[in-house]
C-alpha positions as CSV (number, residue, x, y, z in Angstrom):
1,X,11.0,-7.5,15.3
2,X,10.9,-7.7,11.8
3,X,8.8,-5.7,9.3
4,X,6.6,-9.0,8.0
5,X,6.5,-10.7,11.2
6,X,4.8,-6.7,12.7
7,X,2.8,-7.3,9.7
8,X,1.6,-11.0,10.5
9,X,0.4,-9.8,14.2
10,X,-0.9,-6.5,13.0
11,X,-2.8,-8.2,10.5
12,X,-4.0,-11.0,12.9
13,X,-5.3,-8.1,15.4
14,X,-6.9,-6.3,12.7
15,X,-9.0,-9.3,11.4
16,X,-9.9,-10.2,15.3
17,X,-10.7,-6.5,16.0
18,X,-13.4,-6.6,12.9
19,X,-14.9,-9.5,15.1
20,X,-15.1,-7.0,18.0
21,X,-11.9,-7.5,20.0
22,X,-10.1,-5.3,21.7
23,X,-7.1,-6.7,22.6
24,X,-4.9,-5.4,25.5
25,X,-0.9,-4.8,25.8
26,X,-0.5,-8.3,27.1
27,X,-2.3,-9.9,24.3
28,X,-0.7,-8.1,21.7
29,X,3.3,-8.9,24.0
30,X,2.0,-13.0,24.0
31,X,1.6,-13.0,20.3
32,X,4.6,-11.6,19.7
33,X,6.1,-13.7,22.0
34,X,4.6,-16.6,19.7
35,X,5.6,-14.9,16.3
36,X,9.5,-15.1,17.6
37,X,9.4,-18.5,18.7
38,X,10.2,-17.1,22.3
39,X,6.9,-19.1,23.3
40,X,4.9,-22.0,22.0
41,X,1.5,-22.4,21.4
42,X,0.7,-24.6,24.3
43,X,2.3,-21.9,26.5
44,X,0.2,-19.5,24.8
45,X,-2.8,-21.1,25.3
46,X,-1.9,-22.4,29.1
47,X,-1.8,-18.6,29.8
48,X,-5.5,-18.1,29.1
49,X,-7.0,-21.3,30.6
50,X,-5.4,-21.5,33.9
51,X,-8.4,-20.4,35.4
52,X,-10.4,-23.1,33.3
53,X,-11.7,-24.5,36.2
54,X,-13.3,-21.8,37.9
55,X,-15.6,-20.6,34.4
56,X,-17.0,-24.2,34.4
57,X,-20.4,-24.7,35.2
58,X,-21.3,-28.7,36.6
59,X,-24.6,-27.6,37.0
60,X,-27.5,-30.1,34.8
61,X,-29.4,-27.9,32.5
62,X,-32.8,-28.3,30.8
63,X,-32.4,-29.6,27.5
64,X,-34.5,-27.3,25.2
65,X,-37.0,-29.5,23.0
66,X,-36.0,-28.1,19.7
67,X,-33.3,-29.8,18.4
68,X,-30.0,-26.9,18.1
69,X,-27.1,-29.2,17.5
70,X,-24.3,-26.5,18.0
71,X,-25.7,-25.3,21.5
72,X,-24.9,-27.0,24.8
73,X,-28.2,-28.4,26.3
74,X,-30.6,-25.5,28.2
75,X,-28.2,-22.4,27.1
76,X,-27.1,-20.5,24.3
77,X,-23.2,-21.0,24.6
78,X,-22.1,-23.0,21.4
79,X,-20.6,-26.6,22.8
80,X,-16.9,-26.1,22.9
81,X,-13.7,-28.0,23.3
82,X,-12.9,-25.9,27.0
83,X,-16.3,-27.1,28.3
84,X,-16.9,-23.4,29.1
85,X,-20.5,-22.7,29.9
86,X,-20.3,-18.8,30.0
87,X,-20.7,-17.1,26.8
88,X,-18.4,-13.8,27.7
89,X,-15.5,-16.8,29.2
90,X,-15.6,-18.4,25.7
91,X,-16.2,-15.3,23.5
92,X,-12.3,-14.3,24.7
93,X,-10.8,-17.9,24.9
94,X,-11.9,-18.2,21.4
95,X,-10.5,-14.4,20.6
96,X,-7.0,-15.6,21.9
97,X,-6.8,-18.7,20.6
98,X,-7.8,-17.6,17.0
99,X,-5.1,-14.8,17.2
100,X,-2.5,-17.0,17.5
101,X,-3.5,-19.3,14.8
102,X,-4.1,-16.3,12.7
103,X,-1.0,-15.5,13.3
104,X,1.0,-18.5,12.3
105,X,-1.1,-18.7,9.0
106,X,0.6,-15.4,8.5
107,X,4.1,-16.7,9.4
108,X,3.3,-19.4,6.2
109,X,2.5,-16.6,4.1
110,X,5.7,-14.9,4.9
111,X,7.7,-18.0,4.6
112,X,5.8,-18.9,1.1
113,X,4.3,-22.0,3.1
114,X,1.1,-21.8,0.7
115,X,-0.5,-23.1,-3.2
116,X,-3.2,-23.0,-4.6
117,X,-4.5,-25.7,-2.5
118,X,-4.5,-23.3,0.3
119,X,-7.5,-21.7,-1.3
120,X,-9.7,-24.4,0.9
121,X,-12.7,-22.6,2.9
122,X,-13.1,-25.8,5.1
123,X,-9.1,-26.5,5.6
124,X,-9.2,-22.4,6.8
125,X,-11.5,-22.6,9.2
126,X,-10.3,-26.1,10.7
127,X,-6.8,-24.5,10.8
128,X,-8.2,-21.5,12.9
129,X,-10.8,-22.8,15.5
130,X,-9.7,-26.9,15.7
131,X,-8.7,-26.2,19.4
132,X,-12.6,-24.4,20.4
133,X,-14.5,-26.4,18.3
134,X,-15.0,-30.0,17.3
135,X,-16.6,-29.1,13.9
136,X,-14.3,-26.8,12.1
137,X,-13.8,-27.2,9.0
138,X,-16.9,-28.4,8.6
139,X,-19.9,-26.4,6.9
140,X,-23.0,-25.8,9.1
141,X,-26.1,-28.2,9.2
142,X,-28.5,-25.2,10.2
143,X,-29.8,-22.7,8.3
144,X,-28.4,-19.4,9.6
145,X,-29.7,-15.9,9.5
146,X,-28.3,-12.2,11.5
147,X,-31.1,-10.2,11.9
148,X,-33.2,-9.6,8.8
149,X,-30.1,-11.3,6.8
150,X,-30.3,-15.1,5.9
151,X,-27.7,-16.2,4.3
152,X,-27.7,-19.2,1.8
153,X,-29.7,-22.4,2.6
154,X,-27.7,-25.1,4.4
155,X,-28.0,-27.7,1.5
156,X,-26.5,-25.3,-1.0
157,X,-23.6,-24.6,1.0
158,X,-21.0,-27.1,-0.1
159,X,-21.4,-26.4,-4.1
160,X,-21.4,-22.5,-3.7
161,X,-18.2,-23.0,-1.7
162,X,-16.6,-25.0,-4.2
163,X,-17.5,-22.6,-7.0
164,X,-16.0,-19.6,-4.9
165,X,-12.4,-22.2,-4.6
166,X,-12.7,-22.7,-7.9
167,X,-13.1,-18.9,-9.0
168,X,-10.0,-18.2,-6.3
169,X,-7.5,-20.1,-8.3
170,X,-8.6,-19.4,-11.5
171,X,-8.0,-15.8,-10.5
172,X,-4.2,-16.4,-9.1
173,X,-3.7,-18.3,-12.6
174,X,-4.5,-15.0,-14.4
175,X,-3.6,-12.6,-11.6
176,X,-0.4,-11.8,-13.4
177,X,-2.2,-9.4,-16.1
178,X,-4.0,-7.8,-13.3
179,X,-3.5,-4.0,-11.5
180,X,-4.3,-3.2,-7.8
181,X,-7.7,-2.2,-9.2
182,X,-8.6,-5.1,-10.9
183,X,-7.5,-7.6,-8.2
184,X,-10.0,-5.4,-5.9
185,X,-12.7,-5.9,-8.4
186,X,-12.2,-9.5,-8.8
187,X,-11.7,-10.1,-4.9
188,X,-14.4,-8.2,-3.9
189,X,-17.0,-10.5,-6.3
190,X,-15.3,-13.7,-4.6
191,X,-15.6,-12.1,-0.9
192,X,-19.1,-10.8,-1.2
193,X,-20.2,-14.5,-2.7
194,X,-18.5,-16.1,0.5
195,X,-19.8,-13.6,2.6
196,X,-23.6,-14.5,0.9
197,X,-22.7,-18.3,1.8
198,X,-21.4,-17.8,5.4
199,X,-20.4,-21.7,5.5
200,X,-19.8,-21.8,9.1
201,X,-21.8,-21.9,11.8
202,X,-19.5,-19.7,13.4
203,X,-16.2,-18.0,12.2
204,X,-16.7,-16.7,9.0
205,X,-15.4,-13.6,9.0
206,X,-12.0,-14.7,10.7
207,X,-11.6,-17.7,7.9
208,X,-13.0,-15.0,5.3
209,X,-9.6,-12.9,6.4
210,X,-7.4,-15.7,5.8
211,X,-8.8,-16.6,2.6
212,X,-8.3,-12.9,1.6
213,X,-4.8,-12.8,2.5
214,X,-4.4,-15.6,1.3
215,X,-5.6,-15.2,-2.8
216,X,-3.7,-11.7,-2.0
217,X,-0.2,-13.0,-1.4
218,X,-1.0,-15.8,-3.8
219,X,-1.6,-12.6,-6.2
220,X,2.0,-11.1,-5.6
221,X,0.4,-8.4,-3.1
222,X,-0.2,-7.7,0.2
223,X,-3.6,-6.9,1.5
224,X,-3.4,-4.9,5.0
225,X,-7.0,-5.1,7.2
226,X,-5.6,-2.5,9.8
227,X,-7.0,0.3,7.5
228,X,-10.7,-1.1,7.7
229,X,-13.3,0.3,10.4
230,X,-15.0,-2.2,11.7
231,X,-18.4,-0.1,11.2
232,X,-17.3,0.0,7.4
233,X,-16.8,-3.9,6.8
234,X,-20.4,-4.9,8.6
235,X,-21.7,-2.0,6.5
236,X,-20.1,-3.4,3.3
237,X,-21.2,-7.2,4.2
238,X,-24.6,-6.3,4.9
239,X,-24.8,-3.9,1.6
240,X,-23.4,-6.6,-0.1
241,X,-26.7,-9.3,0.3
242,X,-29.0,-10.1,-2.2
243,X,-33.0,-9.3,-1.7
244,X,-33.1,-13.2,-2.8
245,X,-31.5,-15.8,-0.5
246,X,-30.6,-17.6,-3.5
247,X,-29.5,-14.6,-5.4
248,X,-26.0,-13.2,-5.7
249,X,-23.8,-10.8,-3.8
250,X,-23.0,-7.5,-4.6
251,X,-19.2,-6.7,-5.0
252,X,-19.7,-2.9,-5.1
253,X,-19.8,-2.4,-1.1
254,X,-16.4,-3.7,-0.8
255,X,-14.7,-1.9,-3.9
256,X,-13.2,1.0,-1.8
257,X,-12.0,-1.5,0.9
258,X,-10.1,-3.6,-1.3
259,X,-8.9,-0.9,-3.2
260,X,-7.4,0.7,-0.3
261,X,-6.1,-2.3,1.7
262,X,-4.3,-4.1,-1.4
263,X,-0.7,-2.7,-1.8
């Protein structure tokens, strides 16, 4: 296989492994199958949910009074397009099917398939979990928090994305007077801010990735993620927060990351 396409599934698996993958042999031989057009998508997929029918649960469930719009009714398994009830079932459905559209993003990179209007947090997302969830692309109506963290409030969501679009481009128009150094600086401000936002109700990291390599190859360089602990990026995102919810993100905790991964 050829060097950029290695890179395209390496780089996939690296940004799925952050999320807490751990992908076998076969895995890694399907999407490599898919990367050489020696299988399609809906092969790919048909692979993983032949056994749909026996991880479905018919069984009524107690709708929980508080209103949680993502959820399906009585558990707390996001609603999803493979009607899967069990959490661990859908957890890996959506690991292989995000892997391969991870992977074909990277195939558009290579081929020089992407602008400027790429740079689109919402168009990311849809383009990576359309086929688990009804709502990608579009930013969450809750108010999300991990542990002690909350990230930004709901209603501020869709004018902090647009200034973190807007700050994306304006760096690829100038990103011709800028040093593997400097890129990291200015990438690491624009991650940490998304990272702060967390637009989705699920999936940011994964769409963060993209967006990354993204502004990256926009850039004229190459950003490789298979050099990045997982331990180290949580660290960096969490080190990255403001004490404020409405304050801004640190770039600092991501500095040596960049640094290293940009080539």
């Amino acid at each position: 296989m050829a060097e950029p396409l290695r890179h395209a599934i390496n780089q996939a698996v690296a940004a799925e492994r952050l999320e807490g993958w751990q992908p076998t042999t076969d895995h890694v031989a399907d999407l490599v199958a898919l990367a050489g057009a020696q299988m399609s998508f809906g092969d790919y997929l048909a692979r993983y949910l032949k056994d749909i029918q026996r991880i479905r649960d018919p069984r009524p469930r107690r709708i929980f009074r508080r209103r949680r719009p993502y959820l399906i009714p009585g558990t707390s398994v996001l609603r999803n397009n493979f009607g899967v009830f069990d959490a661990e079932q859908l957890r890996e459905l959506e690991f292989v099917c995000t892997a391969a559209r991870l992977v074909q993003w990277h195939i558009k990179l290579i081929d020089g398939d992407v602008t400027t209007a790429d740079l689109d947090v919402g168009r990311l997302h849809q383009h990576v979990f359309a086929d688990v969830y009804a709502w990608a692309g579009n930013y969450r109506t809750v108010e999300l928090r991990r542990g002690d963290t909350a990230f930004a409030w709901q209603s501020s969501i869709a004018h902090a994305v647009s200034a973190v679009e807007r700050a994306a481009r304006q760096l690829v128009a100038e990103s011709h007077d800028l040093d593997i150094p400097g890129l990291a600086y200015e990438m690491s401000g624009l991650y940490a801010e998304y990272n702060r936002i967390h637009p989705f109700r699920e999936g940011n990291g994964r769409t963060g990735t993209v967006l990354l390599h993204t502004l990256a190859t926009l850039c004229g360089r190459r950003l490789d993620l298979g050099t990045v602990a997982r331990d180290e990026w949580y660290r960096a995102s969490r080190e990255s927060m403001p004490t404020r919810r409405d304050g801004r993100a640190g770039h600092r905790p991501f500095l040596a990351i960049f640094g290293r991964a940009l080539r």
